[in-house]
N, CA, C and O atoms as a Maestro MAE file, in Angstrom:
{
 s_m_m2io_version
 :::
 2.0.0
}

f_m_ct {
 s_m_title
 :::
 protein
 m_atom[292] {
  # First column is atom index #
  i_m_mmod_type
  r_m_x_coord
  r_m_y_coord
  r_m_z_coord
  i_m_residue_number
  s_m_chain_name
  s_m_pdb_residue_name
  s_m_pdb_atom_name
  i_m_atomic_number
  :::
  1 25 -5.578 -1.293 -14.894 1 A "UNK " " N  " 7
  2 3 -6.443 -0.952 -13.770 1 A "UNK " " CA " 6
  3 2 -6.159 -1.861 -12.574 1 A "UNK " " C  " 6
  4 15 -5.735 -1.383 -11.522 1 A "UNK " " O  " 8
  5 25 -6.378 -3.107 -12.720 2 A "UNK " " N  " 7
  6 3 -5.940 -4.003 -12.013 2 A "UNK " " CA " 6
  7 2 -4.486 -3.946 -11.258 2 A "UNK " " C  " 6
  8 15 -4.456 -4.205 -10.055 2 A "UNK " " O  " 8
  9 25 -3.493 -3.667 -11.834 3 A "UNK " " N  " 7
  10 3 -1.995 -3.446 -11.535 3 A "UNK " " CA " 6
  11 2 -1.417 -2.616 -10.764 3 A "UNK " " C  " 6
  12 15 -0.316 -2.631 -10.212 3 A "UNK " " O  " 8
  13 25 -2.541 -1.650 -10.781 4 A "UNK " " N  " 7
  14 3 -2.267 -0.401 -10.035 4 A "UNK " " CA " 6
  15 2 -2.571 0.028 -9.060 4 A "UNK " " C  " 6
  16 15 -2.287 1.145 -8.626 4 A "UNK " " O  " 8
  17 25 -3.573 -1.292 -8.266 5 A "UNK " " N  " 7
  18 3 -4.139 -1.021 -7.274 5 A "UNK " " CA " 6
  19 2 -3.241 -1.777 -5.882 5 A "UNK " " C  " 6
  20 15 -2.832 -2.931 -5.747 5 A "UNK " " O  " 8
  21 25 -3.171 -0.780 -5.121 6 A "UNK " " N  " 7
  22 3 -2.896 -1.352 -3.530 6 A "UNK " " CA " 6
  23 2 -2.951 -2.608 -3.517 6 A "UNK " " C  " 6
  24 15 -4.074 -3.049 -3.757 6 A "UNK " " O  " 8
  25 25 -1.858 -3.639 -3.255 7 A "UNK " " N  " 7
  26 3 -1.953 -4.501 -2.792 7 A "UNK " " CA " 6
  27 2 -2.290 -5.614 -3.698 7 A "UNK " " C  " 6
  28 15 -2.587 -6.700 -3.200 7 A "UNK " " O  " 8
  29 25 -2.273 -5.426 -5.248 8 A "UNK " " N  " 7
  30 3 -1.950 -6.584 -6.524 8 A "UNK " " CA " 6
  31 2 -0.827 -6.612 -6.272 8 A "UNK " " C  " 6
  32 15 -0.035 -5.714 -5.987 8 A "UNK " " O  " 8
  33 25 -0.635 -8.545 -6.453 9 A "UNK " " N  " 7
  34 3 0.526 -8.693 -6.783 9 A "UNK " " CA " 6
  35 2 0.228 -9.427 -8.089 9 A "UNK " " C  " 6
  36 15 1.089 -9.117 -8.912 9 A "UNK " " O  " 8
  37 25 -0.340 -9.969 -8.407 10 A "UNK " " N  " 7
  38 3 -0.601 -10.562 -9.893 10 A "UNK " " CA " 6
  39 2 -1.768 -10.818 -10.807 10 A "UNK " " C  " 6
  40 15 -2.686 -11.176 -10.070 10 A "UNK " " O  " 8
  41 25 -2.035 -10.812 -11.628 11 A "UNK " " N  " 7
  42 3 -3.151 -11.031 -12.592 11 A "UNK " " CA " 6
  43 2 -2.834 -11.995 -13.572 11 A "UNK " " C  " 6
  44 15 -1.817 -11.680 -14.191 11 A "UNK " " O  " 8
  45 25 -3.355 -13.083 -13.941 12 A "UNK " " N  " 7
  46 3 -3.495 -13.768 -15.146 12 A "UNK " " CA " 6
  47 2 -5.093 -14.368 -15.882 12 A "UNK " " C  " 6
  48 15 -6.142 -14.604 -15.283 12 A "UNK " " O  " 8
  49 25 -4.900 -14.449 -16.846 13 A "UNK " " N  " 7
  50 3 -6.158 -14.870 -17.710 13 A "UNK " " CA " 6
  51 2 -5.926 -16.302 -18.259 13 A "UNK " " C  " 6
  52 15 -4.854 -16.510 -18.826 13 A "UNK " " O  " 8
  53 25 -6.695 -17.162 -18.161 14 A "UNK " " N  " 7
  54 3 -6.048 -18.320 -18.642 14 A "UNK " " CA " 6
  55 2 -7.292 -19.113 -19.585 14 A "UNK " " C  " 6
  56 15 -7.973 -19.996 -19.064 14 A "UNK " " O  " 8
  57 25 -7.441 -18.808 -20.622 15 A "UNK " " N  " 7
  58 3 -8.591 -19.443 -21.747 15 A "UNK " " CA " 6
  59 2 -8.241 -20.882 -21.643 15 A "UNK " " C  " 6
  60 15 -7.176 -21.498 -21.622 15 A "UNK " " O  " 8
  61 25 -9.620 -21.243 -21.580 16 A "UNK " " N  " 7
  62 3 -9.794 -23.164 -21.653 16 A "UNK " " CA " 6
  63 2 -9.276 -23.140 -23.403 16 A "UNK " " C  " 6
  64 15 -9.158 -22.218 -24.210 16 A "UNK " " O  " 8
  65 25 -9.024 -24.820 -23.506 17 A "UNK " " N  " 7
  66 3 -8.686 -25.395 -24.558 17 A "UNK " " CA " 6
  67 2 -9.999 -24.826 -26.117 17 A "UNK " " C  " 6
  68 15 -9.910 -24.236 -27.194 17 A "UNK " " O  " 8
  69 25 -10.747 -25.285 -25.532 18 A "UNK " " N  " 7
  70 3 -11.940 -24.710 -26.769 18 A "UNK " " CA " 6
  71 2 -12.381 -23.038 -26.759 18 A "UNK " " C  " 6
  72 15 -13.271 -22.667 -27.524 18 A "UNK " " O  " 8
  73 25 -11.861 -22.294 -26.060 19 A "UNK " " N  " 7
  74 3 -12.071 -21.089 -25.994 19 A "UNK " " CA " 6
  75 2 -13.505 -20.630 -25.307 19 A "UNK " " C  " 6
  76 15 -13.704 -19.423 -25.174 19 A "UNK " " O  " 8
  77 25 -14.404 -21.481 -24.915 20 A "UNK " " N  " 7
  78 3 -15.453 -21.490 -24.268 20 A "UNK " " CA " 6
  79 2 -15.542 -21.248 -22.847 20 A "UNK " " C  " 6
  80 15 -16.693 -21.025 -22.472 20 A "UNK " " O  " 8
  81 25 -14.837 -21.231 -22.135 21 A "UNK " " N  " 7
  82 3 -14.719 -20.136 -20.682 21 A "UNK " " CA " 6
  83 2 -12.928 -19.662 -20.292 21 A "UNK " " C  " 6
  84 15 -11.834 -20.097 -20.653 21 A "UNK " " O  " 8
  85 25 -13.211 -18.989 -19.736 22 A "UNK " " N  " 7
  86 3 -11.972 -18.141 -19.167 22 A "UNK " " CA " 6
  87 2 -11.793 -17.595 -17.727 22 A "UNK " " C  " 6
  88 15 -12.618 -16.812 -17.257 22 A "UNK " " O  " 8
  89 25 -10.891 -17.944 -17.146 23 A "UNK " " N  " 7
  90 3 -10.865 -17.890 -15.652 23 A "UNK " " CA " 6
  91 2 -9.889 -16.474 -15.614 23 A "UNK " " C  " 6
  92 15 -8.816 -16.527 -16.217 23 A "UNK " " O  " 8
  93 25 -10.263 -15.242 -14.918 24 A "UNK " " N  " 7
  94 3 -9.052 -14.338 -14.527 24 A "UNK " " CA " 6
  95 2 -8.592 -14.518 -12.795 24 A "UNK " " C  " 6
  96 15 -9.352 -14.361 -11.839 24 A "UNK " " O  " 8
  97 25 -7.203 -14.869 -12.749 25 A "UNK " " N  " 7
  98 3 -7.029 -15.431 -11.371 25 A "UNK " " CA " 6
  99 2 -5.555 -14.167 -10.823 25 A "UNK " " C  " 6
  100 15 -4.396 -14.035 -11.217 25 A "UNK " " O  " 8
  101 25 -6.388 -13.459 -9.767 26 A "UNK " " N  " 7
  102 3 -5.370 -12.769 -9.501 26 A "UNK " " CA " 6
  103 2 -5.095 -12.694 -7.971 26 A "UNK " " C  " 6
  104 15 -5.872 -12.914 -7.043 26 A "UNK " " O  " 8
  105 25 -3.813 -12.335 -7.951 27 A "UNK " " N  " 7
  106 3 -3.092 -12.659 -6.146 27 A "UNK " " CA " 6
  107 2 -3.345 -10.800 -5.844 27 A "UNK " " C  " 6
  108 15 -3.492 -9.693 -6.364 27 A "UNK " " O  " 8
  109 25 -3.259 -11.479 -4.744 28 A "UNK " " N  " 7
  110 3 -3.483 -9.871 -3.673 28 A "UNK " " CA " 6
  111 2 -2.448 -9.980 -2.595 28 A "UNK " " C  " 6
  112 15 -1.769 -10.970 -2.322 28 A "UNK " " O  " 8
  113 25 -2.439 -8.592 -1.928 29 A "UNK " " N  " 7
  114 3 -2.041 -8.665 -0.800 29 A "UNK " " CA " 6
  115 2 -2.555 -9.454 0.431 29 A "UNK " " C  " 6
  116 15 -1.709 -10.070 1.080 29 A "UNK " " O  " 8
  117 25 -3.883 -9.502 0.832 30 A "UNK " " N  " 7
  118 3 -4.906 -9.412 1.395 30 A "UNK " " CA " 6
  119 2 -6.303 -9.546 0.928 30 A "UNK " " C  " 6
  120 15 -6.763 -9.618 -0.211 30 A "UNK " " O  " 8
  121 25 -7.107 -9.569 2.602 31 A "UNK " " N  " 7
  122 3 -8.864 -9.727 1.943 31 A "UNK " " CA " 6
  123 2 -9.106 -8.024 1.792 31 A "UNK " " C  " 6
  124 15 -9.922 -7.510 1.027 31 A "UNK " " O  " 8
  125 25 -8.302 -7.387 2.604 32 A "UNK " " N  " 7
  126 3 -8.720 -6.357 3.091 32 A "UNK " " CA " 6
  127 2 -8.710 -5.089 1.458 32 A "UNK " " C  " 6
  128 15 -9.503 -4.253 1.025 32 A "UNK " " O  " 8
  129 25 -7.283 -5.632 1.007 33 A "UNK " " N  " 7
  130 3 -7.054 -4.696 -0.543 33 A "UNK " " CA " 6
  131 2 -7.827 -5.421 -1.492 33 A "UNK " " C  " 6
  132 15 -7.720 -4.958 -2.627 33 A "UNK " " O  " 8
  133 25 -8.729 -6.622 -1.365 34 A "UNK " " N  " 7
  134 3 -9.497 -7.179 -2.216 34 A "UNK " " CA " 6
  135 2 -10.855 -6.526 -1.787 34 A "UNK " " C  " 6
  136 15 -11.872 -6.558 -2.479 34 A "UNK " " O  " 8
  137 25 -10.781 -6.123 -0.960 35 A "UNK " " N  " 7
  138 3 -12.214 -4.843 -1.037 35 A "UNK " " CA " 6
  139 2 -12.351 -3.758 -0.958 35 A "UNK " " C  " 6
  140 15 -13.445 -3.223 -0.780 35 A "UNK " " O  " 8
  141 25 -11.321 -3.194 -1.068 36 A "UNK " " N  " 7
  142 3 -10.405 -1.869 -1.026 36 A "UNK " " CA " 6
  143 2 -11.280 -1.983 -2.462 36 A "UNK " " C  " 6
  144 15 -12.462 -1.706 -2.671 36 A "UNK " " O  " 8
  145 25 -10.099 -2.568 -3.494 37 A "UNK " " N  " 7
  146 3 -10.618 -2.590 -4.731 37 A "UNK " " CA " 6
  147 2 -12.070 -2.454 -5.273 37 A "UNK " " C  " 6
  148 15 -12.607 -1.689 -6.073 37 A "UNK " " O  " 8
  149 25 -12.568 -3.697 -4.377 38 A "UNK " " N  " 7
  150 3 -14.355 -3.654 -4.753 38 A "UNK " " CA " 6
  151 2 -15.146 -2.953 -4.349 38 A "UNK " " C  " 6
  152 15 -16.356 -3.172 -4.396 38 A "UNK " " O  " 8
  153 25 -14.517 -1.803 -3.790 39 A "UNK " " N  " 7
  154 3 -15.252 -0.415 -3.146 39 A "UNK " " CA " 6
  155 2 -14.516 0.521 -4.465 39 A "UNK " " C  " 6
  156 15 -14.425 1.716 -4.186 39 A "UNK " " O  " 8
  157 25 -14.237 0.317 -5.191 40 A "UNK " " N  " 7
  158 3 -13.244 1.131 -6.175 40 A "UNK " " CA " 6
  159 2 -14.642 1.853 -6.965 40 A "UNK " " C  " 6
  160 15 -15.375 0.917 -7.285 40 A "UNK " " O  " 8
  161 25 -15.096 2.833 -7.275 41 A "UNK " " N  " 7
  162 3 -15.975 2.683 -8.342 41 A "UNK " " CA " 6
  163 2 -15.658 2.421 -10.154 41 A "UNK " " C  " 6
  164 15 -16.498 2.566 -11.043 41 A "UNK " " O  " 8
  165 25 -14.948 2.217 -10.241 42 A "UNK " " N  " 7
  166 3 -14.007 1.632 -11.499 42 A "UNK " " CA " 6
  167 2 -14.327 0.329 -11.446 42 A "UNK " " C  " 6
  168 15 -14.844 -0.223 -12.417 42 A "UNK " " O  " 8
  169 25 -14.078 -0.271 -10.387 43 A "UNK " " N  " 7
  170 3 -14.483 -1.500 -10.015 43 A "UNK " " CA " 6
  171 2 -15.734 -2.008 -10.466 43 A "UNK " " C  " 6
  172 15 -15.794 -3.135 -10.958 43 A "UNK " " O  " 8
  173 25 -17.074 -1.042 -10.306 44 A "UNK " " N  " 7
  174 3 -18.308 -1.734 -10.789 44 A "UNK " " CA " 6
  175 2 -18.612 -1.525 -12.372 44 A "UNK " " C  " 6
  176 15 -19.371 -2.160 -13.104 44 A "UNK " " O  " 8
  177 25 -17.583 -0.183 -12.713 45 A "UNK " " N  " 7
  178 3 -18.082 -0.204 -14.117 45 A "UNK " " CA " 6
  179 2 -17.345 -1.317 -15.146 45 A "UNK " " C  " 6
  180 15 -17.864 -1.637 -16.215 45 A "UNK " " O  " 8
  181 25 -15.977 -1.896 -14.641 46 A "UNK " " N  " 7
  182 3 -15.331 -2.590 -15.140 46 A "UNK " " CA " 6
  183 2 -16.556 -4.294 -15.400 46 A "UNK " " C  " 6
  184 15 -17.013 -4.849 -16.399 46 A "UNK " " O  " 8
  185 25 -16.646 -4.548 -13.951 47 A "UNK " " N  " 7
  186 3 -18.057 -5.597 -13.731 47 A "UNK " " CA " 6
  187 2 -18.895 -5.511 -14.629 47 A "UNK " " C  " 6
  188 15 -19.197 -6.584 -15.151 47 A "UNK " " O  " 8
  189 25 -19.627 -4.174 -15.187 48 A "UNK " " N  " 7
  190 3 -20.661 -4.294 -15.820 48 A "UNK " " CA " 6
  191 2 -20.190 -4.587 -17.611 48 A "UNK " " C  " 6
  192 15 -21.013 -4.957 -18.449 48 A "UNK " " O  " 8
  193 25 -18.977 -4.372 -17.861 49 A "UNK " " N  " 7
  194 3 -18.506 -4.407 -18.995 49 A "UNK " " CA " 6
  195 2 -18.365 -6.054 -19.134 49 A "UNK " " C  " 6
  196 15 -18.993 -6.559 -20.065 49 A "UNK " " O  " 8
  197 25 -17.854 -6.632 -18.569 50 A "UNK " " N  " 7
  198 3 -17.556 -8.214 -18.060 50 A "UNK " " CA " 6
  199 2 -18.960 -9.153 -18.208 50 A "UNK " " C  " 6
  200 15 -19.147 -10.096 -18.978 50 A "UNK " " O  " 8
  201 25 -20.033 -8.474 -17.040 51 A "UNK " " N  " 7
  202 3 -20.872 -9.408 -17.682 51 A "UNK " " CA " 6
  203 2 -22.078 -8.785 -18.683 51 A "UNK " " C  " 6
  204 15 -22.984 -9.614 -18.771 51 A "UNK " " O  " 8
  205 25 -22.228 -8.121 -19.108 52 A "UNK " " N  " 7
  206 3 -22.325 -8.045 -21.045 52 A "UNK " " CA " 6
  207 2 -22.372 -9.449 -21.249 52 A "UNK " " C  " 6
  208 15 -23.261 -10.295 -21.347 52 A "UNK " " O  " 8
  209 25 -20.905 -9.424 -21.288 53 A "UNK " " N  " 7
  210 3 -20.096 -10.100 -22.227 53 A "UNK " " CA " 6
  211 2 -20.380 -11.695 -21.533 53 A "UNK " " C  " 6
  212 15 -20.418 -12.637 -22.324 53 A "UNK " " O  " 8
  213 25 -20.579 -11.969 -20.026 54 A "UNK " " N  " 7
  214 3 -20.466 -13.801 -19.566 54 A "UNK " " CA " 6
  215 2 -21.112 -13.453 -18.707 54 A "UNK " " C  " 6
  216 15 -21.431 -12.373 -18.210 54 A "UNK " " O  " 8
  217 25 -21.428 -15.120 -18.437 55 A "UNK " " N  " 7
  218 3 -21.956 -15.248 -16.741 55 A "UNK " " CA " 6
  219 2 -20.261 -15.697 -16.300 55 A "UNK " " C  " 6
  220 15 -19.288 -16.182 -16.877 55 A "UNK " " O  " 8
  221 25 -20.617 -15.189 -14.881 56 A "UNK " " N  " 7
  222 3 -19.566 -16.153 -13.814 56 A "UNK " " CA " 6
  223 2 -19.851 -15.723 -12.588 56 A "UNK " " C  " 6
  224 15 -20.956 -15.330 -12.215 56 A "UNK " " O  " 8
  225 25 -18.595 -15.808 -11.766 57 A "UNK " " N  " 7
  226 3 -18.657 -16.572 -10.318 57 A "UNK " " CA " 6
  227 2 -17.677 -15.805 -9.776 57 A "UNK " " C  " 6
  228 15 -16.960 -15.387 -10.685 57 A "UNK " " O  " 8
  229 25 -17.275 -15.382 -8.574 58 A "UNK " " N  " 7
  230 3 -16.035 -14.799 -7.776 58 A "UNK " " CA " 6
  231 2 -15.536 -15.959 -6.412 58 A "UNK " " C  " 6
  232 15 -16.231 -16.241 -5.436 58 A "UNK " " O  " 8
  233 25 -14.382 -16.391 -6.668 59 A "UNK " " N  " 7
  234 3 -14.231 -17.231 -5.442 59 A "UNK " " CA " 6
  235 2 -13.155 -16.687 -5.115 59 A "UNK " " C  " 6
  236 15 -12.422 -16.190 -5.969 59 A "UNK " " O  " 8
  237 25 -12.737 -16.677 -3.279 60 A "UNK " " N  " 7
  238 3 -11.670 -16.181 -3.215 60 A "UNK " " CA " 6
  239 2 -11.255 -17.333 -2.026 60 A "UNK " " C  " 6
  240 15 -11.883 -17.790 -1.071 60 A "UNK " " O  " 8
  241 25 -9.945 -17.562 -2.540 61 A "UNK " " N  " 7
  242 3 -8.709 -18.666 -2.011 61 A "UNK " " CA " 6
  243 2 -7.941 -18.492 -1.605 61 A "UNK " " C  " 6
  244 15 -7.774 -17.345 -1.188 61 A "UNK " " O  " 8
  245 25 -6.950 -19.437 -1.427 62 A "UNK " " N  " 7
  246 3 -5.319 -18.860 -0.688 62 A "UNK " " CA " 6
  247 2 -4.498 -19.655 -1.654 62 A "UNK " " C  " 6
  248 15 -4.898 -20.783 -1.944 62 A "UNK " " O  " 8
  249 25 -3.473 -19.226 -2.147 63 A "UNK " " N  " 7
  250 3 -2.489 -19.848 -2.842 63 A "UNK " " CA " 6
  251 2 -1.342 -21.187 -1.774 63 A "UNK " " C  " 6
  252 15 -0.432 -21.100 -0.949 63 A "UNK " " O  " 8
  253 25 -2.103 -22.284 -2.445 64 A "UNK " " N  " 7
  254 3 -0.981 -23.415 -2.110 64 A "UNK " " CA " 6
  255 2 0.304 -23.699 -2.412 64 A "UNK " " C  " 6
  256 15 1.289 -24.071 -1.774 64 A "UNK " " O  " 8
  257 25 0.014 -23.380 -3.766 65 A "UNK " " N  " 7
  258 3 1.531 -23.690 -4.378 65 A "UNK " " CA " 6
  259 2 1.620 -22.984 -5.598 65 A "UNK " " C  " 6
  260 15 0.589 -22.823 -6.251 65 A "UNK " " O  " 8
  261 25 3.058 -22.391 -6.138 66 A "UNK " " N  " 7
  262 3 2.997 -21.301 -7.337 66 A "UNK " " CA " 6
  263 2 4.423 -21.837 -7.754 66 A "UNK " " C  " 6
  264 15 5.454 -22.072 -7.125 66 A "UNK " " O  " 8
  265 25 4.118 -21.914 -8.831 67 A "UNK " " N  " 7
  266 3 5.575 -21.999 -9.680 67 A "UNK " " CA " 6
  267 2 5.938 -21.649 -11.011 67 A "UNK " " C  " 6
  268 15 5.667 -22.081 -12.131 67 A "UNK " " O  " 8
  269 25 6.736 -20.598 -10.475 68 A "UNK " " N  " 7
  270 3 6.726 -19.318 -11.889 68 A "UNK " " CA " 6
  271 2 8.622 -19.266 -12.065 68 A "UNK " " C  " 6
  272 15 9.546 -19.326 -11.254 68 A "UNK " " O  " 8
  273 25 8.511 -19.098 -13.880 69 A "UNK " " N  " 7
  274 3 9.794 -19.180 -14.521 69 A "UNK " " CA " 6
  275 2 10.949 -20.346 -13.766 69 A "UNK " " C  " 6
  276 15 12.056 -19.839 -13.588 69 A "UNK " " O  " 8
  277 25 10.853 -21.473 -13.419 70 A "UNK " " N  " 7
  278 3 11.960 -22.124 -13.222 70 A "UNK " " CA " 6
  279 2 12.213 -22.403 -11.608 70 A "UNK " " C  " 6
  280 15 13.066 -23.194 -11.206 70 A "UNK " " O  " 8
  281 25 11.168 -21.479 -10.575 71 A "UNK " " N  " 7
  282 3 11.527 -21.041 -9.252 71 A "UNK " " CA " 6
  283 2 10.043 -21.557 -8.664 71 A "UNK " " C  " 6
  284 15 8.937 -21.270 -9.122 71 A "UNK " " O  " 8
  285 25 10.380 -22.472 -7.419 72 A "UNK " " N  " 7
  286 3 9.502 -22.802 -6.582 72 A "UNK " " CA " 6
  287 2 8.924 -22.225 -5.504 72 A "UNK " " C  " 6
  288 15 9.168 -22.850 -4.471 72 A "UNK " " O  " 8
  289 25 8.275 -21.302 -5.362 73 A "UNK " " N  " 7
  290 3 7.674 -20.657 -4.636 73 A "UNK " " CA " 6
  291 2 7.084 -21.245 -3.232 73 A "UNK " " C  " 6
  292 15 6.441 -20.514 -2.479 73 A "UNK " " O  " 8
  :::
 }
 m_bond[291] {
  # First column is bond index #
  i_m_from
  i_m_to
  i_m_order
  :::
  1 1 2 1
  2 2 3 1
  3 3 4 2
  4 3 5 1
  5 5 6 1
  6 6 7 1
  7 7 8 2
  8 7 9 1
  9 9 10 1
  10 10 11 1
  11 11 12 2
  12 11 13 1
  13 13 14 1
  14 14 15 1
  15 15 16 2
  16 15 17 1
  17 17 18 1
  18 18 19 1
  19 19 20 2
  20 19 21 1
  21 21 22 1
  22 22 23 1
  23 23 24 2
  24 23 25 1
  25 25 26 1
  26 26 27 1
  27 27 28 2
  28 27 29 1
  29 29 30 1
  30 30 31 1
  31 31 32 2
  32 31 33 1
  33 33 34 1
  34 34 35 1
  35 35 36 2
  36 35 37 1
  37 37 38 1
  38 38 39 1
  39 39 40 2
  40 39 41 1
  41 41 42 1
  42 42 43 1
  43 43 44 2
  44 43 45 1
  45 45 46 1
  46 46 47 1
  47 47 48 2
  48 47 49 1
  49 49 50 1
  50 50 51 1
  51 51 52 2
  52 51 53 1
  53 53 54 1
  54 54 55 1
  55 55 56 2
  56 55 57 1
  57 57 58 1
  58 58 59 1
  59 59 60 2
  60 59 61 1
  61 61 62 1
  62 62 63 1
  63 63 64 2
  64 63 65 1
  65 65 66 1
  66 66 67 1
  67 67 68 2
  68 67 69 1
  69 69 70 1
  70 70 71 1
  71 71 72 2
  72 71 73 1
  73 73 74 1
  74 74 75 1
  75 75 76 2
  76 75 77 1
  77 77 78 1
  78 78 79 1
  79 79 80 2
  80 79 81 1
  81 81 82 1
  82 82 83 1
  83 83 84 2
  84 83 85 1
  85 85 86 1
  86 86 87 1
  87 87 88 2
  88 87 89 1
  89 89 90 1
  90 90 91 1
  91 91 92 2
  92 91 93 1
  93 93 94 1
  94 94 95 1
  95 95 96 2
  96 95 97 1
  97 97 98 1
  98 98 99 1
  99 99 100 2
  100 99 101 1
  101 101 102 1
  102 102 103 1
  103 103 104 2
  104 103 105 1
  105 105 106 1
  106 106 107 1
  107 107 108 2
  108 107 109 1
  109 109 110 1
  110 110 111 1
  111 111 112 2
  112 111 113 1
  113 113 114 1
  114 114 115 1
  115 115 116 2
  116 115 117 1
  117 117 118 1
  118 118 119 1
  119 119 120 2
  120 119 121 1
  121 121 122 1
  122 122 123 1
  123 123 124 2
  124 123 125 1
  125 125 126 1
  126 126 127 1
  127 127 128 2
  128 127 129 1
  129 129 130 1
  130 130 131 1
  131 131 132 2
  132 131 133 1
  133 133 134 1
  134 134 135 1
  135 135 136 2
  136 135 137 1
  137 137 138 1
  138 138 139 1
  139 139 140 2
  140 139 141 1
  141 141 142 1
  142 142 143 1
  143 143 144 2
  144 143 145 1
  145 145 146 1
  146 146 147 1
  147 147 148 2
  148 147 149 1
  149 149 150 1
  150 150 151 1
  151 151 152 2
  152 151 153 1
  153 153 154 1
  154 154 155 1
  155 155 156 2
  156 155 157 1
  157 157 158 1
  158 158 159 1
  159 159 160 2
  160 159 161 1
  161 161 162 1
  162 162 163 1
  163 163 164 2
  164 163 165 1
  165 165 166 1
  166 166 167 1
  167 167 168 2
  168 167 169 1
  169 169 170 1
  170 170 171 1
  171 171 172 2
  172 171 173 1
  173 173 174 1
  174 174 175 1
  175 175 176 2
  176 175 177 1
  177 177 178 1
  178 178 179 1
  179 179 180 2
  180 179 181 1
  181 181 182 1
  182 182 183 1
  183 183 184 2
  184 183 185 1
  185 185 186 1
  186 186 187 1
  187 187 188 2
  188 187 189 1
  189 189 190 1
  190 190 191 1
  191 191 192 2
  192 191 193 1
  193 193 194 1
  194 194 195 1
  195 195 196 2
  196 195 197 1
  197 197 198 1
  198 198 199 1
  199 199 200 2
  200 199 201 1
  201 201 202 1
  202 202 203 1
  203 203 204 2
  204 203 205 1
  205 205 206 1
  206 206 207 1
  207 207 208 2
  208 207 209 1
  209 209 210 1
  210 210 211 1
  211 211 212 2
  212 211 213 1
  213 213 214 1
  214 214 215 1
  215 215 216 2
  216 215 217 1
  217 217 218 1
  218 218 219 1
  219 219 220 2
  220 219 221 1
  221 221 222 1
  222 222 223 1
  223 223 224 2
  224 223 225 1
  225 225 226 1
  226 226 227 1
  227 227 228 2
  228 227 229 1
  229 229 230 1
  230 230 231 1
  231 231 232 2
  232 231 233 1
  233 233 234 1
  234 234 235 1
  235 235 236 2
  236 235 237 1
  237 237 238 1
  238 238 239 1
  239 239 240 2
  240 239 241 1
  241 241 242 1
  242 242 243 1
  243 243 244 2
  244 243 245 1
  245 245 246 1
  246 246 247 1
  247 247 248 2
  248 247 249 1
  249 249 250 1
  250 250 251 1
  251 251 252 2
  252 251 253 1
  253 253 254 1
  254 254 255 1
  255 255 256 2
  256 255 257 1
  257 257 258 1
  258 258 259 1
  259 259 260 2
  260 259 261 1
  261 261 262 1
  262 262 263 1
  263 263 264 2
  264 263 265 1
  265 265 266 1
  266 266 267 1
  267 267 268 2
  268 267 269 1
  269 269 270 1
  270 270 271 1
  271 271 272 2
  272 271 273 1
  273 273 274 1
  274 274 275 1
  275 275 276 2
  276 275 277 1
  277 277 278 1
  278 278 279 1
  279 279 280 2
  280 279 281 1
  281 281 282 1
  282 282 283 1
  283 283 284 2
  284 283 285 1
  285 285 286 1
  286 286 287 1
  287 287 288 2
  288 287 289 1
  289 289 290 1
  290 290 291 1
  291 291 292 2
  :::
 }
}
């Protein structure tokens, strides 16, 4: 779902050491395809499945620095 939308460029999930929280951190094109998305209605039913399941938080950032397979971004 995520992958397929306008303007993803990446998704990852990254579980803490004790398995007790989990961050999903994904790159975009833009703010603009990051609400593209959150106007998605897929979008809210996905949300409601999510928190069931946790509490959390939405922050949105800019990527400083990325370094993927061997290559400095």
């Amino acid at each position: 779902f995520f992958s397929k939308q306008p303007g993803s460029l990446s998704s990852s999930v990254v579980v803490g050491g004790d398995g007790s929280k989990v961050a999903n951190i994904s790159q975009w094109r833009s703010a603009e395809d990051i609400a593209a998305f959150r106007a998605d209605p897929r979008f809210a039913d996905y949300m409601k499945s999510i928190i069931e399941l946790a509490a959390g938080e939405s922050v949105m950032g800019h990527t400083t620095y990325s370094h993927t397979g061997g290559v400095e971004n």
